[in-house]
C-alpha positions, 0 to 999 in steps of 0.5 A: 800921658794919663798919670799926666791927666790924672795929675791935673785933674786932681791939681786943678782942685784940692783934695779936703779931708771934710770928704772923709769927715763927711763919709763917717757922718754918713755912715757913723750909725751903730743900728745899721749895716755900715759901707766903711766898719773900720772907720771910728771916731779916732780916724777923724778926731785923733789926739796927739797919740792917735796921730802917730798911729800907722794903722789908722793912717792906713785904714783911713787911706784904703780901698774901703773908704774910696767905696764908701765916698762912692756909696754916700757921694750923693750926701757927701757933694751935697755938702762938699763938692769936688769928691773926685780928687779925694777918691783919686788921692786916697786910691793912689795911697791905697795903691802905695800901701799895698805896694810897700806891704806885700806879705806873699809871692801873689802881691809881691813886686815883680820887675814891669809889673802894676805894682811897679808902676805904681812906685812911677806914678808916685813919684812923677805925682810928688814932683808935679805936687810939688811944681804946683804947691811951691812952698805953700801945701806941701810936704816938708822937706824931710818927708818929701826927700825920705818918701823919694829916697825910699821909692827909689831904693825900692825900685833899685832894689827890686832891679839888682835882686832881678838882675843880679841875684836872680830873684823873680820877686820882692816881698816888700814887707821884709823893707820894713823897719818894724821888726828893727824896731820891735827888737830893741823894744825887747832889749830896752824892756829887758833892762827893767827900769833902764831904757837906755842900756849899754852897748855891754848890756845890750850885747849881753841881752842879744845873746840871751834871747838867742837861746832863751824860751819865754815860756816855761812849765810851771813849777811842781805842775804836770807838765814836762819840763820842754818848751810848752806847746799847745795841746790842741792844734788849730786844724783840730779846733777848726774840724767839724763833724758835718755827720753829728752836726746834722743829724736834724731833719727837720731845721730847728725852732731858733733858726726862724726869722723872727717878725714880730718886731718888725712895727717898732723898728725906725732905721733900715739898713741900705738893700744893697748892704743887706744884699752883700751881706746875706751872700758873704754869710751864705757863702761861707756857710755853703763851702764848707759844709757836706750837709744838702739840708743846711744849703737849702736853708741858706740858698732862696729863689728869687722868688722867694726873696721878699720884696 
């Protein structure tokens, strides 16, 4: 009964994409703190390439740009009215997305669960956008019978590996297609000049990126000639001497605020960006770090805070 409100709230009005367009006016300013950092200019006037982009389509239908559309709602209904079905439409896709991308056991779709759900409610919103839209706003029929068809086999899939298998959960992201089609990219590179190899060649080539090591020595260098591996490990580059790192007792000149500026500047970040982004930086200098001095610096009293 409520993906049935939902659906009519949303069809009694449209969503725009000048929601979106408006958001990135909003929040297009290179001097101060930004709701919704990854949208760009390409996300809003893409060219012929750009539209083919799966990246931006799911930068652009994200978690992210639903706050930033409730963040600057104020300045976006003042220009265009009736945000709510956009934020509705966007997080249904957001929530698709995360659906039919899970990388880890954590977001992997597992049988009755939300992520389920969510394949329900997609569908149910496909067959009602549909009935209302007719011929006119809606999907081709191609797209609207493949979206169906994927949907679908996913939720079959996820009940014979249930089932059958004995699986207890599926990793969406192995359904994928990508890695498909980045094998044949490889072959089709492969052949030089020829992008169209034949079935002789393509076999041929198959057969040497089995056991082929694209990285080799150099010739006469001083490396043995293996398979070349870093010299240093990333646990390595990450490690931190917290003992020679804070050797000071007293905070260093550099790290005072500077506030001799502060009559030439014009533009002022929102508060609450400032807010969140002081803590995201003081946390995660807190965590890792042993030393009781660099805490101190990092944590203030709301006393402390300037008003």
């Amino acid at each position: 009964m409520a993906i049935v409100l939902i659906l009519a709230q949303f069809l009694a009005v449209q969503a725009h994409w000048e929601h979106v367009s408006s958001t990135w006016k909003c929040d297009n300013n290179s001097v101060t703190f930004k709701v919704a950092h990854k949208l760009t200019r390409a996300h809003i006037f893409p060219d012929g390439f750009q539209k083919m982009r799966v990246d931006l389509a799911f930068q652009v239908f994200s978690p992210l740009v639903v706050r930033a559309m409730s963040f600057y709602e104020e300045k976006i209904e003042a220009q265009y009215p009736n945000l709510r079905p956009t934020k509705v439409f966007i997080t249904l896709m957001a929530d698709l997305i995360e659906v039919m991308t899970s990388r880890f056991p954590a977001q992997a779709l597992r049988p009755g669960s939300e992520k389920a759900v969510v394949l329900d409610r997609v569908l149910q919103f496909l067959d009602a956008w549909e009935l209302h839209a007719g011929r006119l706003g809606f999907l081709s029929t191609s797209t609207a019978e493949g979206l169906r068809v994927s949907l679908h086999a996913t939720k079959d899939l996820l009940k014979y590996l249930t089932e059958k298998v004995g699986f207890s959960f599926l990793m969406t992201c192995r359904l994928s297609q990508d890695c498909l089609e980045r094998c044949f990219g490889i072959v089709r590179q492969s052949c030089g000049a020829n992008d169209h190899p034949t079935p002789a060649q393509f076999i041929v080539i198959m057969r040497c990126l089995a056991f082929y090591g694209l990285a080799r020595s150099p010739v006469g260098g001083n490396v043995a000639p293996d398979m070349l591996e870093s010299l240093l490990s990333m646990e390595e580059a990450l490690q931190v001497d917290d003992e020679e790192a804070c050797h000071l007792e007293e905070p260093s000149a550099s790290a005072e605020v500077v506030v001799d500026h502060l009559a030439y500047v014009t533009q002022h970040s929102d508060a609450r960006l400032v807010y969140y982004v002081a803590g995201y930086v003081a946390r995660k200098r807190i965590l890792p770090s042993s030393c009781e001095l660099c805490k101190s610096l990092c944590l203030v009293s709301k006393e402390d805070v300037p008003s």
